[in-house]
N, C-alpha and C positions, 0 to 999 in steps of 0.2 A: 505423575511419576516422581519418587523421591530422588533427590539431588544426592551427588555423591560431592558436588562441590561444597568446601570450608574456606573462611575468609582468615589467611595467618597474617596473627598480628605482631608487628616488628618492634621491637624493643628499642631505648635510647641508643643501648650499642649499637645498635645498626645504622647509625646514624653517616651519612655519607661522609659529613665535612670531619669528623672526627677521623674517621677512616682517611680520609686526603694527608691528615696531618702524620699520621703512622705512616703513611706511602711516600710522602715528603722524608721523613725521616730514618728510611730504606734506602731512598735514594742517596741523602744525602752518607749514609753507613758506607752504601756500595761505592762512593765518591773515594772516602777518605782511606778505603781499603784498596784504591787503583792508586792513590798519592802514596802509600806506605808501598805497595809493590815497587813502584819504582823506586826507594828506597833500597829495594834489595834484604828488608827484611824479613827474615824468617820468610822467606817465598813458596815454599806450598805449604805453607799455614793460610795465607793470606789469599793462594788460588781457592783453597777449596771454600774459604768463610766468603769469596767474593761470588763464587758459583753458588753455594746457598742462598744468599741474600739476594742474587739476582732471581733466582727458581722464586724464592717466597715475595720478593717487588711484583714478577709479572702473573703468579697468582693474586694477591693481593688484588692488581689492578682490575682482572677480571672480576672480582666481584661490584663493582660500583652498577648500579643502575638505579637511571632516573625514569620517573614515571611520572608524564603529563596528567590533569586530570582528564579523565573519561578513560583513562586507561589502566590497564592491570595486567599483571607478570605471572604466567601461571609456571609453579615449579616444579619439579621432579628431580628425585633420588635415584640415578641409576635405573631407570623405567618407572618407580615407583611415584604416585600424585602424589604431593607436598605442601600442596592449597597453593589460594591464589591471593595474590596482595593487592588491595585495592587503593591502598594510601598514595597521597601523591605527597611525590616531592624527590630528596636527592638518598640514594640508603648504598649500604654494602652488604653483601648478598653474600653468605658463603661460597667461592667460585665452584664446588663442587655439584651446586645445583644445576641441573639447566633449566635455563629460564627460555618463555616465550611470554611476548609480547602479543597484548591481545585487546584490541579496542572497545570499548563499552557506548562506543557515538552513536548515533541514529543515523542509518542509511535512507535513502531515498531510491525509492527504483520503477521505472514506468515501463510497467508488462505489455508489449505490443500486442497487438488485436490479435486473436487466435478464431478459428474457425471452429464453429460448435453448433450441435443439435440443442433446440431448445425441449421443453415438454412435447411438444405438438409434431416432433420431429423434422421442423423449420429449421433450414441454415441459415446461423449468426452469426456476425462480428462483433466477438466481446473482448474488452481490453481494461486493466486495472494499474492502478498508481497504490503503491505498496510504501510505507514507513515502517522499519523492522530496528531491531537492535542484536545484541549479543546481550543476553542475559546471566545464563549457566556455564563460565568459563570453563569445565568439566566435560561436558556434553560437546560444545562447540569446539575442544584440543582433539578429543579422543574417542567420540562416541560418531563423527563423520570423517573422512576423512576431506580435510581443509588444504592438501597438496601443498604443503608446509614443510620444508627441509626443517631439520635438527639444529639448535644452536641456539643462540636469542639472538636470533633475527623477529622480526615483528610479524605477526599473521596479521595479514592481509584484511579490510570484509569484503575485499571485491573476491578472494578465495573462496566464500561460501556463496557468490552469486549466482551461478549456476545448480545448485542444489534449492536458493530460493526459487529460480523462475522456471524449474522439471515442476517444482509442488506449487509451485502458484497457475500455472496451465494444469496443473491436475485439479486443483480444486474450481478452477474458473470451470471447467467439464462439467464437476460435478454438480456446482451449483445454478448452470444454465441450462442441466437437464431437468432440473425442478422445477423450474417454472416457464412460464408460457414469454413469448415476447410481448407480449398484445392480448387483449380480449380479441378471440372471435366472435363470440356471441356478448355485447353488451348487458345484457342482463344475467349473467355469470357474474356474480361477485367474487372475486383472487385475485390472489398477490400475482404479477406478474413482470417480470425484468424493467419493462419501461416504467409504472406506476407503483413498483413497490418501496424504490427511495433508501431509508434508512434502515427497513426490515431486510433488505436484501445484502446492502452493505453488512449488515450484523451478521449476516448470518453466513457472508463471505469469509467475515473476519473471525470469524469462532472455525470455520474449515482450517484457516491456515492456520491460526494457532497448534489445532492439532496436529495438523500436518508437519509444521517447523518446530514444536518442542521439542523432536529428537536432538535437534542439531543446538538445542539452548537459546534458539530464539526467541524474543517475543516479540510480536504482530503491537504498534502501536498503532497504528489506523490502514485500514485496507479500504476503496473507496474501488466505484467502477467509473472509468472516465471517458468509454469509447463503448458505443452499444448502436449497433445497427443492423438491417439485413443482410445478408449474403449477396454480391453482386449479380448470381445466377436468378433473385426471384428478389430485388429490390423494384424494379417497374413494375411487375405484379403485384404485388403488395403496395407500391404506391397507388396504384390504379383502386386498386378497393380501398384505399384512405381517403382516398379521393369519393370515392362513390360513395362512401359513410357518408362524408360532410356533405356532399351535396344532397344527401336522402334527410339526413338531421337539419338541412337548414331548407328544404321544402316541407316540414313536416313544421318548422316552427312558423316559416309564412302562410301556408296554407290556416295554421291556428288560430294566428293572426286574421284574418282576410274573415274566416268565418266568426269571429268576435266583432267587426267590423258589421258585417254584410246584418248581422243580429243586431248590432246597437241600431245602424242605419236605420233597419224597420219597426223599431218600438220607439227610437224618436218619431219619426214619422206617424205613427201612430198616436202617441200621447200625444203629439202637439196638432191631430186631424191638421197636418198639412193635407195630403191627400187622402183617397178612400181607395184601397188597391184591394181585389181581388184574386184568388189564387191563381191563378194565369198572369196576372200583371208582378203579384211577387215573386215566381217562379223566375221571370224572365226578368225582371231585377237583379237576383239572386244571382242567375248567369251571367250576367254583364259585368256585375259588380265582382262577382270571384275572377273572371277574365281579367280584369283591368289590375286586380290586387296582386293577382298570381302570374302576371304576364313578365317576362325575362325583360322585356322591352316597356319603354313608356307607350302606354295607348295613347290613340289619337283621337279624340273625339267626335262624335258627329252630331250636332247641333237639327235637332226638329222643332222648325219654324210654324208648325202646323198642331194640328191636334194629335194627343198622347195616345188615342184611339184611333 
């Protein structure tokens, strides 16, 4: 969207301490015109040149404004936009302008957990840490409304927080109905909330961009920092996390145990320790899976006799 905002650039005259000097030197008029008053001369020559000079002192005064850096003075003419000054330092300002005060710092701001459907129409708890700024001084004066009296008093960015955190829960919505929290099925490969990392962050941060350029923001890093299930089906869903890991880790012991129970019988073999029969490897087979895959340590039972 093209910018309606222009950066006006101020001239030497504008220069503050020069202007202090002229205002110095007003004063000092308007002084010497209160020591002639009491003189008694010429006395309403001297009211009305002392009433002028006072009118044109306390305009004067109003034009001085200093500007920190990160900061900028957006102007206007009688309603009309006048650009924005981004120089820092100390200037005099025609007082006919008004000026507002409008910060260019980077804010910080941590979006508490909202409640949301995921893909799967699973309830979440998702929450994000947001860095934003003011970029488009234009956009950010006049194209929201920032709840900003009239005057050069300074706009706020805690004024525009509210208009961040309605569009930061509208996109956290949008972009935790795209994707799933979790594989259900493991062999589905997609992106999904807990394992998608930097794709998901991206593609948060390109939502709000969208979303905040009306207001002349720009999105410096968007990040999600709180992701969990809904307290109504978090035990259920732990309960199946649970029963993954313990199916994935019987599925690697059992792998185990019959790599095992194979090596067992082909050493056995190549080194004719014994000579075993199908019946004597079968019940091998079984004793040795029992012992590998048992929860418990087995306990052995020693025969003193013959293996027949």
């Amino acid at each position: 969207m093209k910018t309606k905002e222009f950066v006006k650039e101020l001239r030497s005259s504008s220069n503050g301490f020069l202007h202090l000097l002229i205002n110095v030197a007003l004063v000092a008029l308007t002084l010497i015109l209160v020591i002639q008053f009491g003189n008694n001369n010429n006395g309403v020559g001297i009211i009305i040149s002392f009433c002028v000079l006072t009118t044109a002192w306390i305009l004067h005064l109003i034009g001085f404004v200093l500007i920190q850096p990160n900061m900028s003075v957006v102007l206007t003419f009688f309603g009309v936009y006048s650009g924005t000054i981004k120089q820092n330092g100390f200037f005099w300002i025609n007082p006919l302008y008004g000026k507002k005060k409008l910060s260019l710092r980077a804010l910080n701001m941590d979006i508490e957990p909202i409640k949301v459907n995921d893909k799967n129409g699973n309830p979440i708890m998702i929450g994000l840490v947001l860095v934003w700024k003011i970029e488009d001084t234009y956009k950010a004066c006049f194209d929201i409304d920032s709840s900003n009296t009239s005057g050069t008093k300074a706009i706020s960015l805690k004024s525009f927080e509210h208009f961040v955190q309605v569009q930061s829960d509208a996109a956290l919505r949008k972009v935790a109905g795209l994707y799933a929290y979790d594989h259900i099925d493991h062999k589905v490969e997609e992106i999904t909330l807990r394992s998608g990392g930097e794709e998901i962050n991206d593609r948060l941060e390109e939502e709000l961009m969208e979303r905040l350029s009306i207001a002349g923001i720009h999105v410096k890093e968007a990040r999600i920092n709180y992701l969990a299930y809904a307290s109504e089906i978090a035990g259920a869903m732990l309960r199946r996390q649970q029963a993954e890991a313990i199916i994935a880790a019987r599925e690697k012991i059992v792998e185990g145990a019959v790599s095992m129970v194979e090596l067992a019988l082909n050493k056995l073999e190549e080194n004719h320790v014994v000579d075993l029969d199908e019946d004597k490897k079968a019940t091998m087979v079984s004793n040795l899976l029992v012992v590998l895959c048992a929860d418990e340590s087995a306990s052995p039972v020693i025969n003193t006799g013959s293996i027949y």
